[in-house]
PQR file with spaces between the fields and no chain letter, atoms N, CA, C, O and H, PARSE charges and radii, in Angstrom:
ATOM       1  N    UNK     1     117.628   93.953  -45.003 -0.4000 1.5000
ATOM       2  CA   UNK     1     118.888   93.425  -44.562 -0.0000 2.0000
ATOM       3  C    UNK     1     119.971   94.490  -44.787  0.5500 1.7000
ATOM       4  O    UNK     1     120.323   94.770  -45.932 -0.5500 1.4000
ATOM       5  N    UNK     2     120.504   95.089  -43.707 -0.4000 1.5000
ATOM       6  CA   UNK     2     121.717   95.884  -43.793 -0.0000 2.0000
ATOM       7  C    UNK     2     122.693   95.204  -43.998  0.5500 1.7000
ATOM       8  O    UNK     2     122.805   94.178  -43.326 -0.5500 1.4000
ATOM       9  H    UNK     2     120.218   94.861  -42.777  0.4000 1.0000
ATOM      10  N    UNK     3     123.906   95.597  -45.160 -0.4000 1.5000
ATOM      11  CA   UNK     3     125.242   94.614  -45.767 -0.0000 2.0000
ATOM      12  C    UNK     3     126.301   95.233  -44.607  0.5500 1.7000
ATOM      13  O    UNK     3     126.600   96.375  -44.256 -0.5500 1.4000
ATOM      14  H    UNK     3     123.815   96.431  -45.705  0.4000 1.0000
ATOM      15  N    UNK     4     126.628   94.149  -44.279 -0.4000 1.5000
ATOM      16  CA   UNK     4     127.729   94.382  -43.336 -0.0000 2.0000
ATOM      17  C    UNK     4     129.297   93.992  -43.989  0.5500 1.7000
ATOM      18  O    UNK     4     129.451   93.030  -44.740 -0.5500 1.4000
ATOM      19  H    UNK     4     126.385   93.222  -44.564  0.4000 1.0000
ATOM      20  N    UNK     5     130.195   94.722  -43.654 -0.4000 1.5000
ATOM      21  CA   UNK     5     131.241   94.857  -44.377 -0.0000 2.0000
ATOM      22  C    UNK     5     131.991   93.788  -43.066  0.5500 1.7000
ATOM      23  O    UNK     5     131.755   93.802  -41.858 -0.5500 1.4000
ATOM      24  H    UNK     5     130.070   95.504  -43.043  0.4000 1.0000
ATOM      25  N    UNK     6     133.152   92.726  -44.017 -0.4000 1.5000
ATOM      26  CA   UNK     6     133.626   92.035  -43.080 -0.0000 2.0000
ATOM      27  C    UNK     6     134.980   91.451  -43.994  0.5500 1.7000
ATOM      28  O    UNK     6     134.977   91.330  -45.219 -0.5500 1.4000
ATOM      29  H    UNK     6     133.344   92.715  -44.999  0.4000 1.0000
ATOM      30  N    UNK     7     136.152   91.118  -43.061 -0.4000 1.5000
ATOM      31  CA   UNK     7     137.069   90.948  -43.618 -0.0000 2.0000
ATOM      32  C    UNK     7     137.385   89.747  -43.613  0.5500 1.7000
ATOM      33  O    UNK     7     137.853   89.578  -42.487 -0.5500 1.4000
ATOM      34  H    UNK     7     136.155   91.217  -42.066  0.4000 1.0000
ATOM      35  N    UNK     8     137.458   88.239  -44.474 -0.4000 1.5000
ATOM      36  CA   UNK     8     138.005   87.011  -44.570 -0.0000 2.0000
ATOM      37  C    UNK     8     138.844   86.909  -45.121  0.5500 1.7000
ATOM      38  O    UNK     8     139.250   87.482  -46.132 -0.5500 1.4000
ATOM      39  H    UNK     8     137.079   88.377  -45.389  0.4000 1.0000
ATOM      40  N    UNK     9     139.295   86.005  -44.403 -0.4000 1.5000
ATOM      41  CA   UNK     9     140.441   84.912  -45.264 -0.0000 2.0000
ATOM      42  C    UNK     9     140.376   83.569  -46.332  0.5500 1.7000
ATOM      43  O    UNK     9     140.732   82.411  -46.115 -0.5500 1.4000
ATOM      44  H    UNK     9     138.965   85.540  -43.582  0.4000 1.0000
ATOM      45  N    UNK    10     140.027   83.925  -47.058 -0.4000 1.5000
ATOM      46  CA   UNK    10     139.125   82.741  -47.960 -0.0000 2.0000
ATOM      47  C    UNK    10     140.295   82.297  -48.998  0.5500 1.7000
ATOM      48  O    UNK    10     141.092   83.174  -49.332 -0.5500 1.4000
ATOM      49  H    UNK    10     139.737   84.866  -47.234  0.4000 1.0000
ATOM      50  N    UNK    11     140.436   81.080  -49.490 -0.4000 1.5000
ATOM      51  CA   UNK    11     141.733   80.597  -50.076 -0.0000 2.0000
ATOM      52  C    UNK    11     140.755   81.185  -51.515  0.5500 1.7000
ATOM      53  O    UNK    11     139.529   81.204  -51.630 -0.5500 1.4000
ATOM      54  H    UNK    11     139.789   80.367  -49.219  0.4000 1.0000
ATOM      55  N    UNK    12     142.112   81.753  -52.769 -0.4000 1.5000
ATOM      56  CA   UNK    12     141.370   82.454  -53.661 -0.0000 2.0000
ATOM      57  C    UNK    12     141.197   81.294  -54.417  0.5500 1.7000
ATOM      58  O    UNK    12     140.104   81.377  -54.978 -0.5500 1.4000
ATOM      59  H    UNK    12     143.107   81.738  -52.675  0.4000 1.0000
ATOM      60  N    UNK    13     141.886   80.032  -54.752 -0.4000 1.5000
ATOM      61  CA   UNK    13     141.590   78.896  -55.283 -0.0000 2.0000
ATOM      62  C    UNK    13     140.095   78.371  -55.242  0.5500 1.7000
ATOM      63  O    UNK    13     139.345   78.159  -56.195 -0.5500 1.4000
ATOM      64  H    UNK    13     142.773   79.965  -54.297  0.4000 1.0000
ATOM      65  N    UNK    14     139.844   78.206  -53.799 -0.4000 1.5000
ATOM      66  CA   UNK    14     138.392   77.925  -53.707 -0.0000 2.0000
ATOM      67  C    UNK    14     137.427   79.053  -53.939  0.5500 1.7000
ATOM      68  O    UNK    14     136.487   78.670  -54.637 -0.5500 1.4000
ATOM      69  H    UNK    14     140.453   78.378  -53.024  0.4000 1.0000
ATOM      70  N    UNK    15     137.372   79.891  -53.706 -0.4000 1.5000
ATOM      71  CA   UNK    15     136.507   80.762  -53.892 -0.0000 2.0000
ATOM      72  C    UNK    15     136.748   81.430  -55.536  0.5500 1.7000
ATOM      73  O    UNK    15     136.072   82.436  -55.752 -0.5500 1.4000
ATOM      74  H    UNK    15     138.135   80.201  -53.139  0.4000 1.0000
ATOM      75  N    UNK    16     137.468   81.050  -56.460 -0.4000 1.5000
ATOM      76  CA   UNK    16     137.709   81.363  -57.499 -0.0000 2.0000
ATOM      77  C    UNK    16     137.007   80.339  -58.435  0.5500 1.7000
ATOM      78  O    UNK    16     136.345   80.683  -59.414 -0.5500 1.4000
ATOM      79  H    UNK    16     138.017   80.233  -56.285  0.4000 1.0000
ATOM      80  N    UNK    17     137.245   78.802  -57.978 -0.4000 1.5000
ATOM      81  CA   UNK    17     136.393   77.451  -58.346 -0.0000 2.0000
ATOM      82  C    UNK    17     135.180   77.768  -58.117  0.5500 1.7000
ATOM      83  O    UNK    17     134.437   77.756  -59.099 -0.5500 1.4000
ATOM      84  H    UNK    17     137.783   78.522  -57.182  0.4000 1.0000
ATOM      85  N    UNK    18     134.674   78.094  -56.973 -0.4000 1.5000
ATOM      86  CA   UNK    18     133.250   78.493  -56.513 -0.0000 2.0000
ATOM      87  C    UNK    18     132.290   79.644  -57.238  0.5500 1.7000
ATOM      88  O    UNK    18     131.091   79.799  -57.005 -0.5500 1.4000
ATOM      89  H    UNK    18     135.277   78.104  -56.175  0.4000 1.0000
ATOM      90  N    UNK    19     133.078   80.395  -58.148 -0.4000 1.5000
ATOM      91  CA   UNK    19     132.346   81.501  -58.457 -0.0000 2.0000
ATOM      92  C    UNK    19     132.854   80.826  -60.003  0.5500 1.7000
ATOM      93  O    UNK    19     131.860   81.213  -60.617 -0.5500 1.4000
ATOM      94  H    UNK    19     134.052   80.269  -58.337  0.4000 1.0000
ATOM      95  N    UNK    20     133.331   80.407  -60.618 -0.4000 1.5000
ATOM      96  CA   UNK    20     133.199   79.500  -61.893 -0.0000 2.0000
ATOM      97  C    UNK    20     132.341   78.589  -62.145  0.5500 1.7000
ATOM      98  O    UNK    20     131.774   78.248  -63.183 -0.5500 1.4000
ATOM      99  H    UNK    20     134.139   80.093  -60.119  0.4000 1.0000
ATOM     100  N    UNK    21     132.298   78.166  -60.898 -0.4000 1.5000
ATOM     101  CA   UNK    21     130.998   76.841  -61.044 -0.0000 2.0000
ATOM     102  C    UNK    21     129.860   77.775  -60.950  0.5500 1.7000
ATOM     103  O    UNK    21     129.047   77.693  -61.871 -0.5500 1.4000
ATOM     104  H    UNK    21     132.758   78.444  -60.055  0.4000 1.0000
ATOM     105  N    UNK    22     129.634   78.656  -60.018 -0.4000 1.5000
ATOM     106  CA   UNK    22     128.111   79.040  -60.185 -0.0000 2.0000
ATOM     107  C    UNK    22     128.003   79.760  -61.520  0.5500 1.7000
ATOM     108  O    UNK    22     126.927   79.792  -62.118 -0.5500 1.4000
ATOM     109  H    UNK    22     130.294   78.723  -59.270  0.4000 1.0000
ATOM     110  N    UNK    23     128.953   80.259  -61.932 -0.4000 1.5000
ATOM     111  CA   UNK    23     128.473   81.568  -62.680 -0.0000 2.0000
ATOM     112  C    UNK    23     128.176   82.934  -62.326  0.5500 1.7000
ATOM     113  O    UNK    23     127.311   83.705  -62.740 -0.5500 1.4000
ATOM     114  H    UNK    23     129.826   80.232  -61.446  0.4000 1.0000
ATOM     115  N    UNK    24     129.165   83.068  -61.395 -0.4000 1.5000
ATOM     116  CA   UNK    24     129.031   84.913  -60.958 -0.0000 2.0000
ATOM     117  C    UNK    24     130.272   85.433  -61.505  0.5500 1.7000
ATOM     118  O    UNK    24     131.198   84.829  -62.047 -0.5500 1.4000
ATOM     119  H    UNK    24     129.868   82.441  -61.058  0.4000 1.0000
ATOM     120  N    UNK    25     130.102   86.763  -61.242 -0.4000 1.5000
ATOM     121  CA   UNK    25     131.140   87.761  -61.881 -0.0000 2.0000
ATOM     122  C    UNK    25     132.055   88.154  -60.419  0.5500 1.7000
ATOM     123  O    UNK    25     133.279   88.216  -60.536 -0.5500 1.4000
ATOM     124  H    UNK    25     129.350   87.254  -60.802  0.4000 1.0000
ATOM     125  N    UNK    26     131.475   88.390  -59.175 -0.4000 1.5000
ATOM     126  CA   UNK    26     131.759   88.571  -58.282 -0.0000 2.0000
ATOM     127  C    UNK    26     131.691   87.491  -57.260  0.5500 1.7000
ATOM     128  O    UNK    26     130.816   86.625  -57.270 -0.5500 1.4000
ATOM     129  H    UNK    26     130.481   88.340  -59.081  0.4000 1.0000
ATOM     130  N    UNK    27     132.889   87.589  -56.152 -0.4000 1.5000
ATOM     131  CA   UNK    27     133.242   87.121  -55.080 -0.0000 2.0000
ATOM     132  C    UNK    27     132.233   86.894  -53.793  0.5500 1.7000
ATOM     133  O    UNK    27     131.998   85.948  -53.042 -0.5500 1.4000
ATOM     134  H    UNK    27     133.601   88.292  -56.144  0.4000 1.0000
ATOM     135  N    UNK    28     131.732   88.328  -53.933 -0.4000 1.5000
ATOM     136  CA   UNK    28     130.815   88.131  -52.838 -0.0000 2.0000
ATOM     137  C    UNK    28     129.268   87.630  -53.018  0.5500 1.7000
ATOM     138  O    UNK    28     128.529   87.082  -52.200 -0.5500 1.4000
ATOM     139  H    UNK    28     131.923   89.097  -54.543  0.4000 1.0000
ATOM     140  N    UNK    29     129.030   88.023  -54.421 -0.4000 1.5000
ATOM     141  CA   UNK    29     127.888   87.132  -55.044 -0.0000 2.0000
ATOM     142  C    UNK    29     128.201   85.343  -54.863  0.5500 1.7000
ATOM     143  O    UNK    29     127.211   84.614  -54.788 -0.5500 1.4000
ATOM     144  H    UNK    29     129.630   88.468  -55.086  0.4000 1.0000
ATOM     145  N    UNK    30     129.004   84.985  -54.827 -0.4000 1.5000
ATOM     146  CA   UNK    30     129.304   83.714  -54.636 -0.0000 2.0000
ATOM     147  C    UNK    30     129.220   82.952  -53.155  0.5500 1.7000
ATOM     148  O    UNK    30     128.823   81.803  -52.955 -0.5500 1.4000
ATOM     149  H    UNK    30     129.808   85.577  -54.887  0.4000 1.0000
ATOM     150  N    UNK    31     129.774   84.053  -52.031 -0.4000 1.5000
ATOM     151  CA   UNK    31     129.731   83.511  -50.870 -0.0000 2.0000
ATOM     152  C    UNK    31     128.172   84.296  -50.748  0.5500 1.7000
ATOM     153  O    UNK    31     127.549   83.378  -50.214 -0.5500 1.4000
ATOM     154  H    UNK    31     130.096   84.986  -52.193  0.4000 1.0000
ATOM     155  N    UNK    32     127.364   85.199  -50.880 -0.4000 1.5000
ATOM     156  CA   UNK    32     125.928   84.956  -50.335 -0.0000 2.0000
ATOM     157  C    UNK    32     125.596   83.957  -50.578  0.5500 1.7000
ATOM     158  O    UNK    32     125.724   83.041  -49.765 -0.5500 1.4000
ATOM     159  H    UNK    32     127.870   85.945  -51.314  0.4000 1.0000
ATOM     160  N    UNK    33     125.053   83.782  -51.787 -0.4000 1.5000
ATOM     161  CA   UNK    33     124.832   82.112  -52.643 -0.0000 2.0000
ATOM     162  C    UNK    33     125.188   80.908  -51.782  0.5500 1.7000
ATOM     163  O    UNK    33     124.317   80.082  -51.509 -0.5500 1.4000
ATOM     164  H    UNK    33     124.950   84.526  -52.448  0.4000 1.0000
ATOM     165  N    UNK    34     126.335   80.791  -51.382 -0.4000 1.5000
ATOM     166  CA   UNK    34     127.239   79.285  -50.790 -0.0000 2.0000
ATOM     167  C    UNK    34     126.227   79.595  -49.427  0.5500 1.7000
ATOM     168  O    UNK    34     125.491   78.727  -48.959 -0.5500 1.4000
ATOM     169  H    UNK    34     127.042   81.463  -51.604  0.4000 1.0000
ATOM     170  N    UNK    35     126.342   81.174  -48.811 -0.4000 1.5000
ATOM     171  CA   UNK    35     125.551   80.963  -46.964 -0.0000 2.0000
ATOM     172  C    UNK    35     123.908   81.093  -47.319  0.5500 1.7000
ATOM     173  O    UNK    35     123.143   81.276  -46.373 -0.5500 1.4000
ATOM     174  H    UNK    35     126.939   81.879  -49.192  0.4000 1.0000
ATOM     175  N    UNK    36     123.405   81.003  -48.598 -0.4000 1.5000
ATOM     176  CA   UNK    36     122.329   80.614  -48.600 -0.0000 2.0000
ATOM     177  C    UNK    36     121.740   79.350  -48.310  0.5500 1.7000
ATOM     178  O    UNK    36     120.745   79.030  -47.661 -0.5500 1.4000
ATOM     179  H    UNK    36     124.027   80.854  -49.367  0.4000 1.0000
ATOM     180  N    UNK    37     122.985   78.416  -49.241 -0.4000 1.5000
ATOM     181  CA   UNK    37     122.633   77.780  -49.865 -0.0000 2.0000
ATOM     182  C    UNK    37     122.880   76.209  -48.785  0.5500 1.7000
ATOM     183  O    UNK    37     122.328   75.115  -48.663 -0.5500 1.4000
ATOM     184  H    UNK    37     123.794   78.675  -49.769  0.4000 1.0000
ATOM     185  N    UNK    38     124.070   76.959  -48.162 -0.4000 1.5000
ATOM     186  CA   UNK    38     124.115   76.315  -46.762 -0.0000 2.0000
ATOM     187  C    UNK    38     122.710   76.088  -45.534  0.5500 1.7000
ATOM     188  O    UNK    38     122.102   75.106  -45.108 -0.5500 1.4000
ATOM     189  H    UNK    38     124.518   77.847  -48.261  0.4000 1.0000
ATOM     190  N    UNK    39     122.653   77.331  -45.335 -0.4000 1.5000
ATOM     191  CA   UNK    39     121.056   77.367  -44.602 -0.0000 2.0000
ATOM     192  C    UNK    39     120.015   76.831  -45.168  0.5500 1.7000
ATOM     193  O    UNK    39     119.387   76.091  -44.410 -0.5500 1.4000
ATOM     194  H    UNK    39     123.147   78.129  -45.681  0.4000 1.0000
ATOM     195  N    UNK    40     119.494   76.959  -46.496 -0.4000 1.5000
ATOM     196  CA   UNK    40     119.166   76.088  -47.280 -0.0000 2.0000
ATOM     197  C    UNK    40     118.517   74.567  -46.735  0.5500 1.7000
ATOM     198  O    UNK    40     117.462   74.154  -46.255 -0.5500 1.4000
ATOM     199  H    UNK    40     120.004   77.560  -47.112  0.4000 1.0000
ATOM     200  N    UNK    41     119.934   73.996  -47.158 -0.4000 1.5000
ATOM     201  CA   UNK    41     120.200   72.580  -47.108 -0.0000 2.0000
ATOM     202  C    UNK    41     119.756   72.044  -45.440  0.5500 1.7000
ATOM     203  O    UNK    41     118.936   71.170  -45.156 -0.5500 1.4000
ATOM     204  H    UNK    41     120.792   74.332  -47.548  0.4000 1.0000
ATOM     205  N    UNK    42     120.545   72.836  -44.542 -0.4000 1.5000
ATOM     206  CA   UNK    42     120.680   72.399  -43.315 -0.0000 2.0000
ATOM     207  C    UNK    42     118.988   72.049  -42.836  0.5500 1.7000
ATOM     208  O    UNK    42     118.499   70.971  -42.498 -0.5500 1.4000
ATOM     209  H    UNK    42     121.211   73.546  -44.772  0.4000 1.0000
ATOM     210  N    UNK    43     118.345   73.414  -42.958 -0.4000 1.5000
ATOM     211  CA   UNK    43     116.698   73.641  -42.581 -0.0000 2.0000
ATOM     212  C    UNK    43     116.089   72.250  -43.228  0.5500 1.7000
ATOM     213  O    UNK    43     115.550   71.378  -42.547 -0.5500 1.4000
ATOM     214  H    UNK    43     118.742   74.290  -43.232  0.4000 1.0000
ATOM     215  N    UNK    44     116.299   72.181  -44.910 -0.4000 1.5000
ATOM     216  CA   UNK    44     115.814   70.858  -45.230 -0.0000 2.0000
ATOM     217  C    UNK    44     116.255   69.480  -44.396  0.5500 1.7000
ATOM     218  O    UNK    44     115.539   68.559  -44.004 -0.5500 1.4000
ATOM     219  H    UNK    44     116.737   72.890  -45.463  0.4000 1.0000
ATOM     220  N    UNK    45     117.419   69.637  -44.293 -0.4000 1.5000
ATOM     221  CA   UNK    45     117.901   68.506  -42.919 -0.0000 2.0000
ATOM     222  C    UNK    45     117.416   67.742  -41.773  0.5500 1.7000
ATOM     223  O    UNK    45     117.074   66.615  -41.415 -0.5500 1.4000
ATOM     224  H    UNK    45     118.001   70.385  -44.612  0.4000 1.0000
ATOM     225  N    UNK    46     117.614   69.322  -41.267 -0.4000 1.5000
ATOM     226  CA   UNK    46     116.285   69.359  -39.921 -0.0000 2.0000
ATOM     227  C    UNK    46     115.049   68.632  -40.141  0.5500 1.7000
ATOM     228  O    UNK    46     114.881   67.592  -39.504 -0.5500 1.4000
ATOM     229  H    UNK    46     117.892   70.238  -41.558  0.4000 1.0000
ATOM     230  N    UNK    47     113.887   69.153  -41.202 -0.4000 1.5000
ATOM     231  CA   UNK    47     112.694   68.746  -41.707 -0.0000 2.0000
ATOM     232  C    UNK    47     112.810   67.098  -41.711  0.5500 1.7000
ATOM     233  O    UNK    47     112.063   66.336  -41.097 -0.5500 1.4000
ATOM     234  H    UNK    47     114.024   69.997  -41.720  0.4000 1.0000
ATOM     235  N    UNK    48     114.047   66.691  -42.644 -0.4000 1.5000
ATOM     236  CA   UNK    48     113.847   65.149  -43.173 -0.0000 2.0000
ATOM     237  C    UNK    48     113.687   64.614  -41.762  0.5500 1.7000
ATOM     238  O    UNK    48     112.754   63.847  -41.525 -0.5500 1.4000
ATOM     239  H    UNK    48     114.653   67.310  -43.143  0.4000 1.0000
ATOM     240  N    UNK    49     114.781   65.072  -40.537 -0.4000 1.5000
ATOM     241  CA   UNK    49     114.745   64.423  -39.201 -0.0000 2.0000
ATOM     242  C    UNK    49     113.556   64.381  -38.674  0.5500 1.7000
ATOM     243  O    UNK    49     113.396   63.715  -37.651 -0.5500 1.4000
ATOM     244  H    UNK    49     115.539   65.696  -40.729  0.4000 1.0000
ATOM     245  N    UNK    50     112.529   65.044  -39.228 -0.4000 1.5000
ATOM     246  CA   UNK    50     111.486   65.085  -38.624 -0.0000 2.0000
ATOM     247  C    UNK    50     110.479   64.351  -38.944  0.5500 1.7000
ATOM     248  O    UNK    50     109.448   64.418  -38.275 -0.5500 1.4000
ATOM     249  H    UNK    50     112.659   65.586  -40.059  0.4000 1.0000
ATOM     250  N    UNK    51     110.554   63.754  -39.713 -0.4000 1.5000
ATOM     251  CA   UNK    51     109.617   62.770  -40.716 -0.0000 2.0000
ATOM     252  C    UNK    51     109.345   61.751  -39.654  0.5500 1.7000
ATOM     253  O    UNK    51     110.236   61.322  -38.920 -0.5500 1.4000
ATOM     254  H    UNK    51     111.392   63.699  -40.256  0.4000 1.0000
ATOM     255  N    UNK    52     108.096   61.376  -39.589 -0.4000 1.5000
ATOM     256  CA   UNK    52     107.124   60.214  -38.922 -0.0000 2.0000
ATOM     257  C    UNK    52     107.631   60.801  -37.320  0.5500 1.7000
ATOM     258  O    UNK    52     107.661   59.857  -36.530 -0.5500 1.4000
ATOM     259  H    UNK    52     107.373   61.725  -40.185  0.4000 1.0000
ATOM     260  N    UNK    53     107.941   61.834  -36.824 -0.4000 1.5000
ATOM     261  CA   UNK    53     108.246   62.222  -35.431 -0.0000 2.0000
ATOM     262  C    UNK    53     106.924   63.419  -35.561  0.5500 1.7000
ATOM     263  O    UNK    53     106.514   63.613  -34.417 -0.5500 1.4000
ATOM     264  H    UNK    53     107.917   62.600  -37.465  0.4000 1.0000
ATOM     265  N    UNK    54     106.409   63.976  -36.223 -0.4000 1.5000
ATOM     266  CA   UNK    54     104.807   64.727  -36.068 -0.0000 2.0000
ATOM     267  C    UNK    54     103.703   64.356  -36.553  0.5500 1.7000
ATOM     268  O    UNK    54     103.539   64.343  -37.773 -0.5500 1.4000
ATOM     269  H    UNK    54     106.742   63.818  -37.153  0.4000 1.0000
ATOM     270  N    UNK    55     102.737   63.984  -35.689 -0.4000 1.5000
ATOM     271  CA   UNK    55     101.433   63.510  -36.154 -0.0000 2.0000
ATOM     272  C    UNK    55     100.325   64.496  -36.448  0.5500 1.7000
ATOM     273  O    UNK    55      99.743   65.265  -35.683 -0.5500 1.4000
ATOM     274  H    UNK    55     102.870   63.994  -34.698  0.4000 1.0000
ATOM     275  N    UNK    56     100.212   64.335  -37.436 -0.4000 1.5000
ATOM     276  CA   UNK    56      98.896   65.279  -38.116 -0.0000 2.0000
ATOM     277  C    UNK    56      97.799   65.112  -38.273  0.5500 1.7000
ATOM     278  O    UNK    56      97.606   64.733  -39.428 -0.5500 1.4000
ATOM     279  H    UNK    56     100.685   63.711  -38.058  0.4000 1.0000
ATOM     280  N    UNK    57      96.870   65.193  -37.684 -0.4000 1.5000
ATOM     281  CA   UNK    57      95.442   64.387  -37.871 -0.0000 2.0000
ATOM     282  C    UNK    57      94.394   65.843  -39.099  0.5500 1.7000
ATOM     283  O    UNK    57      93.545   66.620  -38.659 -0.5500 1.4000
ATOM     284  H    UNK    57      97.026   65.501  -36.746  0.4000 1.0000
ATOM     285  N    UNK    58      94.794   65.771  -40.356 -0.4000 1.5000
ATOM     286  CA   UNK    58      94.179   66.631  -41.239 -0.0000 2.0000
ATOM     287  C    UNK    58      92.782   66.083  -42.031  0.5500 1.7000
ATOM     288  O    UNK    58      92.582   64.934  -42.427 -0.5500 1.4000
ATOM     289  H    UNK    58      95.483   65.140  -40.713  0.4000 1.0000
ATOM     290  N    UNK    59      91.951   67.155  -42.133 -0.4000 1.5000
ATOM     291  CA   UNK    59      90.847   66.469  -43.250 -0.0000 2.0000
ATOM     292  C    UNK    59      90.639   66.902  -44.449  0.5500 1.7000
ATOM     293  O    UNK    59      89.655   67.449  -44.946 -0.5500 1.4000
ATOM     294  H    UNK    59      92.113   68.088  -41.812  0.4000 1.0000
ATOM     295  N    UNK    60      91.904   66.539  -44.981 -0.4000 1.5000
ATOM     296  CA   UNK    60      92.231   66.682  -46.506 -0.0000 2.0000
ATOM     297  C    UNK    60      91.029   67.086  -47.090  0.5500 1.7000
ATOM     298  O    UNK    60      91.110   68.311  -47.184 -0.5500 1.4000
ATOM     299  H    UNK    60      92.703   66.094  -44.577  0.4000 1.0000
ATOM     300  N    UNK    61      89.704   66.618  -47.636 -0.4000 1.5000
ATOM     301  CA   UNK    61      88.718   66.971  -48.085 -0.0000 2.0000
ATOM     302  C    UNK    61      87.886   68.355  -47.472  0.5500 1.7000
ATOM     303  O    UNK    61      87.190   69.174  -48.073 -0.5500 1.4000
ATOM     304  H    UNK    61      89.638   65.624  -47.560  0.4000 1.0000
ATOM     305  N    UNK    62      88.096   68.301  -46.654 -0.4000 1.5000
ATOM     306  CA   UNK    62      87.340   69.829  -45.366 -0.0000 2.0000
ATOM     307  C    UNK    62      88.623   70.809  -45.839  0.5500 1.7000
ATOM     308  O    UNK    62      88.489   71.979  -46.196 -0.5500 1.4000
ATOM     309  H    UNK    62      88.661   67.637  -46.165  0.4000 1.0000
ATOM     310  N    UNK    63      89.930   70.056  -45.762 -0.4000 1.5000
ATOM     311  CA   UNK    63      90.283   71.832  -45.783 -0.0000 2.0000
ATOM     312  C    UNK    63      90.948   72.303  -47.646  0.5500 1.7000
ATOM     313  O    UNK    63      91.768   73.183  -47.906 -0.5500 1.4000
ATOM     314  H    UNK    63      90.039   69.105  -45.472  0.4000 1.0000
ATOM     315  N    UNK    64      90.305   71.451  -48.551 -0.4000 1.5000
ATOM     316  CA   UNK    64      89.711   71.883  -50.541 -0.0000 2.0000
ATOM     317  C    UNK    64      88.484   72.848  -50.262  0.5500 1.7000
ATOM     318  O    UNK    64      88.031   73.675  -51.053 -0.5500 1.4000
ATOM     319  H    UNK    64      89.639   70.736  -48.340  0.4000 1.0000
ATOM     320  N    UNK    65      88.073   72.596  -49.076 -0.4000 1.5000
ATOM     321  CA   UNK    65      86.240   73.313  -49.276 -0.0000 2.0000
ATOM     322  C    UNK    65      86.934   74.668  -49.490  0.5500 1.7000
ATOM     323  O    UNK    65      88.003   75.078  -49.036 -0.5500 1.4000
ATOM     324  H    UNK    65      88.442   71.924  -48.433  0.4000 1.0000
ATOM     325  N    UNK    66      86.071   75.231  -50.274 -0.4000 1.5000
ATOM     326  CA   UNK    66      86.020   76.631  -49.752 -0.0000 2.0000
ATOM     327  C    UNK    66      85.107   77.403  -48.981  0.5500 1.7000
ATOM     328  O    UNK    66      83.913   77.110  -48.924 -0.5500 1.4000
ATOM     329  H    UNK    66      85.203   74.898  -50.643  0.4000 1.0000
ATOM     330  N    UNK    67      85.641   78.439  -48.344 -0.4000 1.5000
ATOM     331  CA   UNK    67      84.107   78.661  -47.395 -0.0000 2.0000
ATOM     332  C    UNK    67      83.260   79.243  -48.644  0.5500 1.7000
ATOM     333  O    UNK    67      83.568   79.504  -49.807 -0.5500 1.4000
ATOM     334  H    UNK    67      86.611   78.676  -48.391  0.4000 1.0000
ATOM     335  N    UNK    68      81.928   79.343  -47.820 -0.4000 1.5000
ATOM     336  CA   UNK    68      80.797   79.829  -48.314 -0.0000 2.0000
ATOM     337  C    UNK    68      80.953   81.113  -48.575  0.5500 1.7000
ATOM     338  O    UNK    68      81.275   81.438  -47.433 -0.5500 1.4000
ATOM     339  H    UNK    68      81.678   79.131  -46.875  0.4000 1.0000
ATOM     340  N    UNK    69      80.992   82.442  -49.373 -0.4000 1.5000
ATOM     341  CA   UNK    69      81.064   84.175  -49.395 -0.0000 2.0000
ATOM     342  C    UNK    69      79.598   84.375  -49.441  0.5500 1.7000
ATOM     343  O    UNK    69      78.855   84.059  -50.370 -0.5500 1.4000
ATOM     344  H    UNK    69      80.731   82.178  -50.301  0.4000 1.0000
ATOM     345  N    UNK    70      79.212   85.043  -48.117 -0.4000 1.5000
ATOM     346  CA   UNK    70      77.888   85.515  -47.857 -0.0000 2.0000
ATOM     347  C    UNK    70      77.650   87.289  -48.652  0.5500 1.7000
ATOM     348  O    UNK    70      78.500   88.175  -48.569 -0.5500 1.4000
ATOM     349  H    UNK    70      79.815   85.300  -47.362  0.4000 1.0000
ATOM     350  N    UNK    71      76.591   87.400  -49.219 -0.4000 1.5000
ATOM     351  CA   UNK    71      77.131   88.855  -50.383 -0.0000 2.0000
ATOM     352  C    UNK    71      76.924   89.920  -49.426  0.5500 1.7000
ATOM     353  O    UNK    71      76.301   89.767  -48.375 -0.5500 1.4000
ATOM     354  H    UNK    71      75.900   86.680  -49.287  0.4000 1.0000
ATOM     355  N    UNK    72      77.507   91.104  -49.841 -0.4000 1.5000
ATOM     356  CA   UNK    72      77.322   92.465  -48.928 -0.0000 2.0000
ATOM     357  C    UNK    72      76.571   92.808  -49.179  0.5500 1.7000
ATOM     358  O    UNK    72      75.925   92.562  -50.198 -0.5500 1.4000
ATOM     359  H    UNK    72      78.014   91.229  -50.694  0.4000 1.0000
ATOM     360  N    UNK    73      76.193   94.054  -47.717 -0.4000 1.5000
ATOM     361  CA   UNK    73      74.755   94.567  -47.927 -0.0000 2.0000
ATOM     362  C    UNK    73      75.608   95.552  -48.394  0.5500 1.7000
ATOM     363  O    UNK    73      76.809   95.723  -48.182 -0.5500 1.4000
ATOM     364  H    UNK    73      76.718   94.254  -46.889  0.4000 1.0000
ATOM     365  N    UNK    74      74.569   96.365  -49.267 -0.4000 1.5000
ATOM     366  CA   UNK    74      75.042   98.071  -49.684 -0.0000 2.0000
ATOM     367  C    UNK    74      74.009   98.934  -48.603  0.5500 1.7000
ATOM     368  O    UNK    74      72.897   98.515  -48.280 -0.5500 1.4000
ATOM     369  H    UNK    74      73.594   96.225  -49.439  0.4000 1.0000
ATOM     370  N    UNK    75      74.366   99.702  -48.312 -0.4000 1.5000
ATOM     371  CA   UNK    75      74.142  100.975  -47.706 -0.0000 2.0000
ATOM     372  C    UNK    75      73.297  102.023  -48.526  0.5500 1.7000
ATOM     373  O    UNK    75      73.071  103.137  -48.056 -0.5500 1.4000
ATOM     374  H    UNK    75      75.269  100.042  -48.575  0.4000 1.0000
């Protein structure tokens, strides 16, 4: 990931609360964290919407097996 340099306007109140609550030393350690943590959440979101909308027909017991390891020949 190349860091791209970018200029906001972020109220220092909130982003001063925000980096107290997590526990960073830095500003921008705080907003990676928050757009992680955002994407995060959202993806889990998505997923919950998805619940009983994909049918899975799995065979739980077939796929514990492990395959069989047939031994090598040596040369």
């Amino acid at each position: 990931m190349i860091p791209m340099r970018t200029t906001l306007d972020l109220p220092d109140g909130l982003v001063d609360d925000a980096r107290q609550a997590l526990g960073f030393k830095s500003k921008t350690d705080t907003v990676i964290f928050a757009l992680r943590e955002l994407i995060r959440r959202k993806r889990l979101e998505e997923l919950k919407n998805l619940a009983g909308k994909i049918e899975l027909t799995i065979d739980i017991p077939k796929s514990r097996r492990r395959p069989v390891r047939r031994a090598q020949r040596r040369a």
